[in-house]
C-alpha positions in Angstrom: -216.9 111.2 -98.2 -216.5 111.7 -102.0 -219.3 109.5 -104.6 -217.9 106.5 -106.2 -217.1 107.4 -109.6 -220.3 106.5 -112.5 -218.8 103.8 -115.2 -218.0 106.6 -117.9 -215.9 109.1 -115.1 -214.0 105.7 -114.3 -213.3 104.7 -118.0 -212.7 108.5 -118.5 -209.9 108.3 -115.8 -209.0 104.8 -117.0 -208.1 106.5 -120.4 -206.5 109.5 -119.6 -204.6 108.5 -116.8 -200.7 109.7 -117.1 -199.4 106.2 -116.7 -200.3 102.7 -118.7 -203.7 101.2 -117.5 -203.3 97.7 -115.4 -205.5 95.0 -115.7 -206.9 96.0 -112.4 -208.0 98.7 -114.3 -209.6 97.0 -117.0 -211.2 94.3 -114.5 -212.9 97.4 -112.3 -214.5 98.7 -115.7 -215.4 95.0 -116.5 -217.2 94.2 -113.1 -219.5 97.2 -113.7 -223.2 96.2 -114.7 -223.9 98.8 -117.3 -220.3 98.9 -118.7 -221.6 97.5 -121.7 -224.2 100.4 -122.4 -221.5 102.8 -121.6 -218.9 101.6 -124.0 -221.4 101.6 -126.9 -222.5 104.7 -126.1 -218.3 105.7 -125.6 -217.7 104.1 -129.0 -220.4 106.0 -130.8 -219.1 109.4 -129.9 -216.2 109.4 -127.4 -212.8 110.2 -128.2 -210.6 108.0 -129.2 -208.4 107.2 -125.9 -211.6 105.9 -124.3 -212.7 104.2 -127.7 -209.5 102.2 -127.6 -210.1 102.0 -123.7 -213.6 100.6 -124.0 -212.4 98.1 -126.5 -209.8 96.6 -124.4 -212.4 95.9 -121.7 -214.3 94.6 -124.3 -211.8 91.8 -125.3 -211.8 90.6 -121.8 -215.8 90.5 -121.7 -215.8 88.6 -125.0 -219.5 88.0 -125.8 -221.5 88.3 -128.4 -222.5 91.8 -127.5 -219.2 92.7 -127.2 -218.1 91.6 -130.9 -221.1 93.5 -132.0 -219.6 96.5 -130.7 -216.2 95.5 -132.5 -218.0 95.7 -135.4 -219.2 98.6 -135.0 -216.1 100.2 -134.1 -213.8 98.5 -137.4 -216.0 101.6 -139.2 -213.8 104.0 -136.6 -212.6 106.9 -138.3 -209.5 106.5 -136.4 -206.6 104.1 -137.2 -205.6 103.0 -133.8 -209.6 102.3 -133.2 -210.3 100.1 -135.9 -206.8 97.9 -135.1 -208.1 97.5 -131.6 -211.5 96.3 -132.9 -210.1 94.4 -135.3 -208.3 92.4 -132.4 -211.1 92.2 -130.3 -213.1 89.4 -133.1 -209.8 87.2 -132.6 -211.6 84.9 -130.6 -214.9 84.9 -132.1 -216.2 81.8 -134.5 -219.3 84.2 -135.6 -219.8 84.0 -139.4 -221.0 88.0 -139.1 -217.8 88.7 -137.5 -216.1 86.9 -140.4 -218.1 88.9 -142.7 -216.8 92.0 -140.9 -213.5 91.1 -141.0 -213.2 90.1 -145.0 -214.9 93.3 -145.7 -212.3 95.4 -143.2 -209.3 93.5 -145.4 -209.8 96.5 -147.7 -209.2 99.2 -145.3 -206.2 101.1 -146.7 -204.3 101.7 -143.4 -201.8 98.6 -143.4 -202.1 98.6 -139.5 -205.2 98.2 -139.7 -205.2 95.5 -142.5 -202.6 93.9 -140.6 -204.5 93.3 -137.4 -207.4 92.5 -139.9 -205.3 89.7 -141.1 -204.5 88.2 -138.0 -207.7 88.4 -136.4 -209.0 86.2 -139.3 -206.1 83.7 -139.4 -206.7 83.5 -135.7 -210.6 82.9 -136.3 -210.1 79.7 -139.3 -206.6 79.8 -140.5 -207.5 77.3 -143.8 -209.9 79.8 -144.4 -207.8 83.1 -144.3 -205.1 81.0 -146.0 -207.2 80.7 -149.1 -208.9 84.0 -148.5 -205.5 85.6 -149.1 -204.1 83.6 -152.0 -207.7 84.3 -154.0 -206.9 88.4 -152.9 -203.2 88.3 -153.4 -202.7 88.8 -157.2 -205.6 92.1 -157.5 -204.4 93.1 -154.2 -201.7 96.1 -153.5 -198.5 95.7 -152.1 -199.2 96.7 -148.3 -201.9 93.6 -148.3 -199.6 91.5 -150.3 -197.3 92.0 -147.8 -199.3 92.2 -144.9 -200.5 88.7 -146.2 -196.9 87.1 -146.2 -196.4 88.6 -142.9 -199.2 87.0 -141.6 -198.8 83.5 -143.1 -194.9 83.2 -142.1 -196.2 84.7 -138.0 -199.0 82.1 -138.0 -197.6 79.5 -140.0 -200.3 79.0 -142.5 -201.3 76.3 -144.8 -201.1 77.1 -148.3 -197.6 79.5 -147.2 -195.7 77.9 -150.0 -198.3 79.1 -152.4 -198.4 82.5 -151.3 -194.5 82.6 -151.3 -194.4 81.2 -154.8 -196.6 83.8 -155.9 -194.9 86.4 -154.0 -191.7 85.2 -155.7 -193.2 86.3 -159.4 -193.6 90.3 -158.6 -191.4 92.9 -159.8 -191.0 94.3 -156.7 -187.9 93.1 -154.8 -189.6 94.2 -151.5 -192.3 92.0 -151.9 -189.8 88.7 -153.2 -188.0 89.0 -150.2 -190.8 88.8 -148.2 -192.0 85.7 -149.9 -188.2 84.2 -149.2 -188.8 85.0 -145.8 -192.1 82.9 -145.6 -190.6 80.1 -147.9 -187.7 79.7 -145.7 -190.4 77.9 -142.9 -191.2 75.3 -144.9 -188.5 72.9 -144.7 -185.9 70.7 -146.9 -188.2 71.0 -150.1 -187.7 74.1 -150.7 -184.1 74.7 -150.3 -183.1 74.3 -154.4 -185.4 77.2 -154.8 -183.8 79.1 -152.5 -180.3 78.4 -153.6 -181.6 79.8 -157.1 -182.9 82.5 -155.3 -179.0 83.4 -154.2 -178.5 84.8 -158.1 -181.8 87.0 -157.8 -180.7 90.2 -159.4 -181.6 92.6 -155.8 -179.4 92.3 -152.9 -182.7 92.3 -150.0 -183.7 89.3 -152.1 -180.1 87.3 -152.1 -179.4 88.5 -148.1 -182.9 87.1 -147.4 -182.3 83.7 -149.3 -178.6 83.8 -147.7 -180.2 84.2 -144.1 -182.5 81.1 -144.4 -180.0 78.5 -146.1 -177.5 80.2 -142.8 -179.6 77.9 -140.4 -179.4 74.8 -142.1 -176.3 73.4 -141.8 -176.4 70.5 -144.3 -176.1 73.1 -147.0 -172.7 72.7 -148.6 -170.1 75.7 -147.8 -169.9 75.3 -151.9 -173.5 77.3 -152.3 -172.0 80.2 -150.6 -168.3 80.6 -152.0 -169.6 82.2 -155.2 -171.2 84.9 -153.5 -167.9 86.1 -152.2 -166.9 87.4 -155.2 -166.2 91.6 -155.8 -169.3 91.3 -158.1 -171.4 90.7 -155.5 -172.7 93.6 -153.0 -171.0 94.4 -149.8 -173.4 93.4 -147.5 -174.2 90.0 -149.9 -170.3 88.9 -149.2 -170.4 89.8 -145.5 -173.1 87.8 -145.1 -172.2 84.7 -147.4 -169.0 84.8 -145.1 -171.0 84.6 -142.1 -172.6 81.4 -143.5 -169.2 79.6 -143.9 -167.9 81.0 -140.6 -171.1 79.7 -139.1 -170.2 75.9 -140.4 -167.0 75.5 -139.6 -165.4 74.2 -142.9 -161.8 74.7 -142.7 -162.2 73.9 -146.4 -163.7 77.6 -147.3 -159.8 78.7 -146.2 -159.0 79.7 -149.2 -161.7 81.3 -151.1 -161.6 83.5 -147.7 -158.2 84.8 -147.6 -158.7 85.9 -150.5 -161.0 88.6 -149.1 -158.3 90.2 -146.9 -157.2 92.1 -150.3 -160.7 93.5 -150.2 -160.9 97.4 -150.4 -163.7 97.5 -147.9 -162.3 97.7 -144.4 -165.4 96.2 -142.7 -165.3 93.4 -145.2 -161.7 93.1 -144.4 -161.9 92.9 -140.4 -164.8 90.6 -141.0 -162.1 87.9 -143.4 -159.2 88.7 -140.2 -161.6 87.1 -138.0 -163.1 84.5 -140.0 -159.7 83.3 -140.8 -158.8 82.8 -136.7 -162.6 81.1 -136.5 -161.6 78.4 -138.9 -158.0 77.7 -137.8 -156.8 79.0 -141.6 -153.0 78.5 -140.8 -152.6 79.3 -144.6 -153.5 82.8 -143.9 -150.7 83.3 -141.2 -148.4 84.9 -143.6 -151.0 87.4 -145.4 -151.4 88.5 -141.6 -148.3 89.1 -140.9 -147.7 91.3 -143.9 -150.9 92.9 -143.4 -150.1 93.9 -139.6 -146.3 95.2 -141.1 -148.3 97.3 -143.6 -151.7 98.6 -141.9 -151.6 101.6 -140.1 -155.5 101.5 -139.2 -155.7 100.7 -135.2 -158.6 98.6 -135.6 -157.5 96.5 -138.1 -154.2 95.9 -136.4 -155.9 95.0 -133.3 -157.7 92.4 -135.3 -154.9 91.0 -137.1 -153.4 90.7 -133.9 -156.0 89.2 -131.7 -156.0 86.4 -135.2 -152.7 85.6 -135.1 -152.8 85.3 -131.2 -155.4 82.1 -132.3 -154.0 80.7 -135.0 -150.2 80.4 -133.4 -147.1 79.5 -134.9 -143.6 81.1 -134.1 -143.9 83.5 -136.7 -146.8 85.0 -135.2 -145.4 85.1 -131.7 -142.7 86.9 -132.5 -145.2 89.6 -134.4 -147.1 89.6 -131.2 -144.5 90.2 -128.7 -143.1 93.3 -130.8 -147.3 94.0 -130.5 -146.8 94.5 -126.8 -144.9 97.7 -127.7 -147.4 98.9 -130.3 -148.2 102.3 -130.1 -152.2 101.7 -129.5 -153.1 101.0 -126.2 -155.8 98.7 -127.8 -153.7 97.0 -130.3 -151.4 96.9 -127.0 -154.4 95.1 -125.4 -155.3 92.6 -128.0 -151.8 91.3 -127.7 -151.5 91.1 -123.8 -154.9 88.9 -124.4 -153.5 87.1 -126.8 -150.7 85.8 -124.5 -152.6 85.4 -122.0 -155.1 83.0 -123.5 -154.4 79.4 -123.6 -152.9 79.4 -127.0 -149.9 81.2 -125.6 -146.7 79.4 -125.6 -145.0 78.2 -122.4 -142.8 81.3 -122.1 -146.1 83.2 -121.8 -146.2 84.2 -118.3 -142.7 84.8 -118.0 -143.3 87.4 -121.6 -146.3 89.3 -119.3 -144.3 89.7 -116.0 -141.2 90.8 -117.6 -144.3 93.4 -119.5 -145.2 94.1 -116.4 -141.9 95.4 -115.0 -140.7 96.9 -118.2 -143.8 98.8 -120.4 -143.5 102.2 -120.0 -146.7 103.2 -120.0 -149.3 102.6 -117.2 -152.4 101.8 -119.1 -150.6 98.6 -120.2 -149.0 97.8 -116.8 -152.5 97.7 -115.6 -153.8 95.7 -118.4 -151.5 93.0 -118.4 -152.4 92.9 -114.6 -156.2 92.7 -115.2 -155.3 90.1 -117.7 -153.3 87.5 -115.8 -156.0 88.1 -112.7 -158.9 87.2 -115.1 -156.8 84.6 -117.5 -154.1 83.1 -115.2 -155.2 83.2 -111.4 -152.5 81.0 -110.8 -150.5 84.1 -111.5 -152.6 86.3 -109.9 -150.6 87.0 -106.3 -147.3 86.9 -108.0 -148.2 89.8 -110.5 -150.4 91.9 -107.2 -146.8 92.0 -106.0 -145.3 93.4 -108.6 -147.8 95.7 -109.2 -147.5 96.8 -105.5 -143.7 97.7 -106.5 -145.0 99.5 -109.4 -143.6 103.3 -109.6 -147.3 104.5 -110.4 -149.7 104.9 -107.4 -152.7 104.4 -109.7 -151.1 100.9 -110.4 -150.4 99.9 -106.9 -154.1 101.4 -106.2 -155.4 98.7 -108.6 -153.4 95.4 -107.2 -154.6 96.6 -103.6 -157.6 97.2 -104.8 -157.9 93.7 -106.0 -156.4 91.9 -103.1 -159.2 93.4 -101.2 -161.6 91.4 -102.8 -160.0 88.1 -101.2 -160.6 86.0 -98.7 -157.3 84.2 -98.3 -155.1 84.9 -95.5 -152.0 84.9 -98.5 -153.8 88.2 -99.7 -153.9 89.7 -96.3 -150.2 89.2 -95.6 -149.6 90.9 -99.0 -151.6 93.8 -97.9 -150.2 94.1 -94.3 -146.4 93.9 -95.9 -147.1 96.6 -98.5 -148.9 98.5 -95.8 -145.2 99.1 -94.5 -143.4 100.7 -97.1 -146.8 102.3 -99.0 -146.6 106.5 -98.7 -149.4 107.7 -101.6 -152.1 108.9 -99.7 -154.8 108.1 -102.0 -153.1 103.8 -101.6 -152.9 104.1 -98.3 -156.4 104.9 -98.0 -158.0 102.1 -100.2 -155.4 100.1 -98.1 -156.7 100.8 -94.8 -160.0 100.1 -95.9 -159.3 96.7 -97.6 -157.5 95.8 -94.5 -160.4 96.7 -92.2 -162.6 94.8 -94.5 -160.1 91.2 -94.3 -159.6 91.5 -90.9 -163.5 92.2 -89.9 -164.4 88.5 -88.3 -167.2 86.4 -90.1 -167.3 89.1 -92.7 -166.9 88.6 -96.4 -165.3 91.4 -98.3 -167.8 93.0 -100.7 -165.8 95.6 -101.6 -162.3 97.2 -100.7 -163.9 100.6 -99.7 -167.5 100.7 -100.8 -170.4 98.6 -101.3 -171.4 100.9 -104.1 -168.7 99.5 -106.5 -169.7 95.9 -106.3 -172.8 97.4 -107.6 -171.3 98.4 -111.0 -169.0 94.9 -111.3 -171.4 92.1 -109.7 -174.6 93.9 -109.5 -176.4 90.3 -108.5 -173.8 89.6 -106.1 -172.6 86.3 -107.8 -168.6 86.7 -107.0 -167.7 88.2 -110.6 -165.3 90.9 -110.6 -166.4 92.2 -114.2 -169.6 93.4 -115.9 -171.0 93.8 -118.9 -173.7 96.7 -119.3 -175.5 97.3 -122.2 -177.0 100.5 -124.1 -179.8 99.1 -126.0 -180.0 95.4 -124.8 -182.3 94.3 -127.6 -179.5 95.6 -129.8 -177.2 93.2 -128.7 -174.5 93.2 -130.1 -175.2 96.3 -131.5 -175.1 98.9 -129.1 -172.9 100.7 -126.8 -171.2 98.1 -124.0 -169.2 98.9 -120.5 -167.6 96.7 -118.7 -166.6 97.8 -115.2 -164.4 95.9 -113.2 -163.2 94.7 -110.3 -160.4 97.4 -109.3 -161.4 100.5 -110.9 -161.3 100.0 -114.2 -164.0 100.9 -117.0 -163.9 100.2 -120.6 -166.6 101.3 -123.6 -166.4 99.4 -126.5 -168.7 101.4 -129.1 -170.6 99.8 -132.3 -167.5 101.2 -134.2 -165.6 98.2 -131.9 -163.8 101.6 -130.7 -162.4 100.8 -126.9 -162.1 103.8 -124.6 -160.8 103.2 -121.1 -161.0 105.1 -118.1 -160.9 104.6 -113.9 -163.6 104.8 -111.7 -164.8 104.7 -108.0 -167.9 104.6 -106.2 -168.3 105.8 -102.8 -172.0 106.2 -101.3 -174.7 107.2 -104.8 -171.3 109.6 -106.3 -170.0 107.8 -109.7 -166.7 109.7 -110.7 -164.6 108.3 -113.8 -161.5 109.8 -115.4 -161.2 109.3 -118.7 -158.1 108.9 -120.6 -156.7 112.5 -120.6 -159.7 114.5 -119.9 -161.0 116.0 -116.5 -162.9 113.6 -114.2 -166.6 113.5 -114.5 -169.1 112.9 -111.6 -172.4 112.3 -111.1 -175.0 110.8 -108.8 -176.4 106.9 -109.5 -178.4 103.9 -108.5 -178.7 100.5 -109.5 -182.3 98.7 -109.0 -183.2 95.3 -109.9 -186.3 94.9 -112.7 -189.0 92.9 -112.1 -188.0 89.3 -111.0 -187.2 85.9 -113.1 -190.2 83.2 -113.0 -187.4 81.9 -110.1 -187.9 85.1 -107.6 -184.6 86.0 -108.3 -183.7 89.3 -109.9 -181.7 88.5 -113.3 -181.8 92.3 -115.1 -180.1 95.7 -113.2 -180.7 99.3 -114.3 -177.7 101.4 -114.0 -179.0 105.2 -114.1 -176.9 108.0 -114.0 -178.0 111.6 -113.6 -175.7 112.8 -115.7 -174.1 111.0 -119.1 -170.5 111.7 -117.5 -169.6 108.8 -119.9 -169.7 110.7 -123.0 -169.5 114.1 -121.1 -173.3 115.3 -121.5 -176.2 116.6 -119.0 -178.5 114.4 -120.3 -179.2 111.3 -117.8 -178.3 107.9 -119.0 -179.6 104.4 -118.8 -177.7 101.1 -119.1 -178.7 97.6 -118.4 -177.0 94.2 -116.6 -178.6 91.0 -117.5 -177.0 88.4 -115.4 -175.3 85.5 -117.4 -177.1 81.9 -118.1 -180.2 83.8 -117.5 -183.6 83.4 -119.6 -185.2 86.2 -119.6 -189.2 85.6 -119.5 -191.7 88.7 -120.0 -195.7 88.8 -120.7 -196.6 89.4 -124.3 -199.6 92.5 -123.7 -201.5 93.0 -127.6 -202.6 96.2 -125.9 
C-alpha cells in the first residue's frame, strides 16, 4: 500500500494538477499540521504555481501568521504572486499589513496595484478613500485609474472628489473613467454630467450619455442636440438609444430626420426607433425609402416598421412585401401580418400566401408564422400545407401535427395518410401516428426524442429555441433558433438570417442549408450545473463538427431557459 503523500508532494500535485484545484483540495492542504512551515518555506523558493497555490490555502487559514507570509510574498518577483498576496491581507485589520499594502500601491504592474487597492479599501475604506485622493494628483495614470476603478466597485466615500479630480486631466481615458464613477452618486451630479455631453472626446460624451440613459427624469431635450451630423457616429447612436429608451413620442421629429443619414447602421437604428415611438409622421419617409433602397437589410427593417406603425398606406407596401425578392424581407412581412397590428383581412392575406407564393421557403414561413402567431389558425393552414405540391412542406405541417395531443390533429393525420405517396412524408407520418395513437403517451417528438432536444431542451412544451454563441455577449453574438418541425434559422451580429432544415435521429445532427450540400455531424445536449431550485435552467449544445458554418472544428452553443435567473459563485481565485 503506497505512503500518504508529505504536505509539499500534495501541494505539489495540488498545483500542477491538469484540471482547476477544488476547495477539497485547498481544505486537505489546510488540515495539514505543518502546512504553514511548508508554504513559507514554498513561498521562499518554490515556483510560482505552488506560490500562488500556497497562498490560496493561506486565505482560508487567515491568521496572523498567514498575513505575515502575505507580506512576504507582495515582494514576489512574479506578478500573478504578489496579486494573490495582495488579496490574501483583505481581511486583516493589522496596521503592519496596512503598512504593507500602502507601500505595495507603488508596484508598477497595474494588476498588482489593482488588487493592492482593493485589499485596502476592503481593510478601512475612509482610509483608502483619502489615501488615494492624497496619491492621485503625483500618481500615473494606471493608479489614477486603478483608483477610480476601485472607488466606483466599492462605492467609496470621497468618490465625488476623486471623479472631480479625475474630470481635470488631459487625458480623455482617464475623464471618462471619472464620469463613470460620478455617475453613482446620484441627482446632484446630473448638471455636471449634462455639461459633460459637450466634452470635446467621444469616450467622454458616450460615458456621460450612458449614465444620464438610466435616469429617466432627464428631459429627451438634453439628448436631441447630440443627434446632430457634428456629432460622432457612435455619440448619435447612442443619444438615440436614450430617447428610444424614454418613450417620448415628442423626439419624432428630430429622429426622422436621421433616416437621411449616410451611415447605414445609424439609419436602421432611426427605422426602428421610429416603429418604437409610434412616429406615424415617419410613415411616408418609409415608404419612399422601401421604394428606393435596394439594401436587404434595410428593407427588411423598413418593413418590419411599417408593419408597427400601420396605416393603409403601409399595408398596401407590405402586401406587395410578400413578393419581395428576399426571403428575409419576405419574412419580415409574413410577421408583420401576422402580429396583432394586422388588419382584419390578415389571415385571409396569409392563406391566400400560402396557396399562391411560389417559392417554398415562404410557404413554410407563413406556416411557422400563423402556428406561432395565430393558433387559432393553426389546423386550417396544417391542411393546406398537407395539399402543398412540395413534400418538404407537407413534411413540415405533419411534422407539426405530431406534436399534438388533440384527437382533431390525429384525424388530420390519418386522412392525409390516404392520399400521401413521398416516401420521406410517409415516413415522419407513420411515426407521428404511432406516437398519437400510443395510449397514456405524450408525443415528445414526431420521430425522435433527439429533436425535442434542439427546440425544448428543458422539456417545457415550446416548439422553438433560442441558442446562443457567446451568452455573455447577448445580444451580441451568433443566435439559432431551432424549431419545432425542422426548421433552423442563424441570425448573425450582422442581423444576417440564414435558414436551413434539420433532423435529429439518435446523436446524428444533419441540416441542409439553403442551396448547399447537407452537413452532418454527431451531438449531445447536457444540462450545466443546476439553479438554486434543483432544476436545470442552462443546456450545452456540442457538435463535433461546425456543420453550421461548414468547418471541422467542434462547436459550442448555449440554451438558457426563459424567466430564469441565473445564480453562479463568485471564486477571487
Amino acid at each position: 500500500m503506497s505512503a500518504p503523500l508529505s504536505t509539499w508532494e500534495l501541494l505539489h500535485w495540488v498545483a500542477t494538477k491538469p484540471t482547476r484545484s477544488t476547495r477539497e483540495d485547498l481544505d486537505a492542504l489546510l488540515a495539514r499540521a505543518d502546512f504553514t512551515q511548508v508554504a513559507r518555506d514554498v513561498l521562499v523558493s518554490g515556483p510560482p504555481s505552488e506560490k500562488t497555490t500556497a497562498l490560496r490555502v493561506l486565505r482560508k487559514l487567515a491568521t496572523p501568521e498567514a498575513h505575515a507570509l502575505a507580506r512576504l510574498a507582495l515582494r514576489d518577483e512574479a506578478a500573478d504572486v504578489r496579486v494573490l498576496a495582495a488579496r490574501v491581507l483583505a481581511g486583516t485589520q493589522d496596521a503592519a499589513d496596512w503598512r504593507s499594502l500602502q507601500e505595495a500601491l507603488d508596484d508598477t504592474e497595474p494588476s498588482v496595484q489593482h488588487a493592492v487597492m482593493d485589499s485596502l479599501a476592503r481593510m478601512n475604506p475612509a482610509a483608502a478613500s483619502d489615501l488615494f485622493l492624497e496619491r492621485f494628483e503625483r500618481a500615473p495614470l494606471a493608479e489614477k485609474l486603478n483608483a477610480l476603478a476601485t472607488a466606483q466597485r466599492l462605492g467609496l466615500p470621497e468618490s465625488g472628489a476623486l471623479a472631480r479630480l479625475g474630470l481635470a486631466s488631459t487625458s480623455s481615458t482617464l475623464r471618462a473613467a471619472a464620469v463613470a464613477l460620478l455617475a453613482r452618486e446620484g441627482e446632484a451630479t446630473e448638471g455636471l454630467l449634462i455639461q459633460l455631453l459637450t466634452d470635446t472626446a467621444e469616450d467622454v460624451q458616450l460615458e456621460a450619455l450612458h449614465a444620464l440613459s438610466r435616469r429617466a427624469h432627464v428631459p429627451a431635450s438634453v439628448f436631441v442636440p447630440l443627434l446632430s451630423a457634428s456629432s460622432p457616429l457612435q455619440v448619435r447612436q447612442q443619444a438615440l438609444r436614450s430617447l428610444v429608451l424614454r418613450g417620448d413620442a415628442s423626439a419624432c421629429e428630430p429622429i426622422c430626420r436621421l433616416l437621411t443619414a449616410p451611415e447605414s447602421s445609424l439609419r436602421r437604428m432611426t427605422i426602428l426607433a421610429t416603429a418604437r415611438l409610434g412616429c406615424s409622421g415617419a410613415t411616408r419617409a418609409l415608404l419612399e425609402m422601401l421604394a428606393r433602397t435596394r439594401d436587404e437589410d434595410e428593407r427588411a427593417d423598413l418593413v418590419t416598421a411599417l408593419g408597427q406603425l400601420g396605416g393603409p398606406e403601409a399595408w398596401e407596401a407590405l402586401r406587395q412585401a410578400l413578393s419581395d425578392e428576399s426571403l428575409r424581407v419576405r419574412r419580415a412581412a409574413i410577421s408583420a401580418w401576422t402580429s396583432d397590428a394586422a388588419p382584419p383581412d390578415a389571415t385571409t392575406v396569409m392563406l391566400e400566401h400560402l396557396r399562391g407564393a411560389p417559392d417554398i421557403e415562404t410557404r413554410k414561413a407563413v406556416v411557422l408564422a400563423l402556428l406561432n402567431n395565430r393558433p387559432e389558425m393553426a389546423h386550417r393552414a396544417l391542411r393546406l400545407a398537407l395539399e402543398d405540391s412540395a413534400p418538404e412542406v407537407r413534411r413540415m405541417a405533419v411534422r407539426a401535427l405530431g406534436l399534438e395531443a388533440s384527437p382533431e390533429a390525429l384525424q388530420i393525420l390519418r386522412e392525409h395518410q390516404a392520399t400521401e405517396r413521398d416516401p420521406d412524408v410517409l415516413r415522419h407520418l407513420g411515426a407521428a401516428l404511432e406516437r398519437q395513437q400510443a395510449p397514456g403517451d405524450t408525443p415528445i417528438s414526431v420521430d425522435s426524442p433527439a429533436e425535442r432536444l434542439l427546440f425544448d431542451p428543458a422539456r417545457t412544451g415550446q416548439h422553438v429555441a433560442e441558442w446562443l454563441a457567446v451568452p455573455e455577449r447577448y445580444p451580441a453574438t451568433e443566435r439559432f433558433y431551432f424549431y419545432a418541425g425542422g426548421n433552423l434559422e442563424q441570425l448573425g451580429t450582422d442581423s444576417r438570417l440564414h435558414a436551413f432544415q434539420y433532423t435529429a435521429l439518435g446523436d446524428q445532427l444533419h441540416i441542409q442549408p439553403e442551396g448547399a450540400p447537407g452537413r452532418s455531424t454527431a451531438f449531445t445536449v447536457t444540462p450545466e450545473p443546476p439553479a438554486s431550485n434543483g432544476m436545470p435552467h442552462r443546456f450545452r449544445l456540442e457538435l463535433a463538427r461546425d456543420i453550421l458554418f461548414g468547418t471541422d472544428a467542434p462547436r459550442t452553443l448555449h440554451f438558457i431557459e426563459p424567466k430564469q435567473t441565473d445564480t453562479a459563485s463568485d471564486d477571487d481565485f
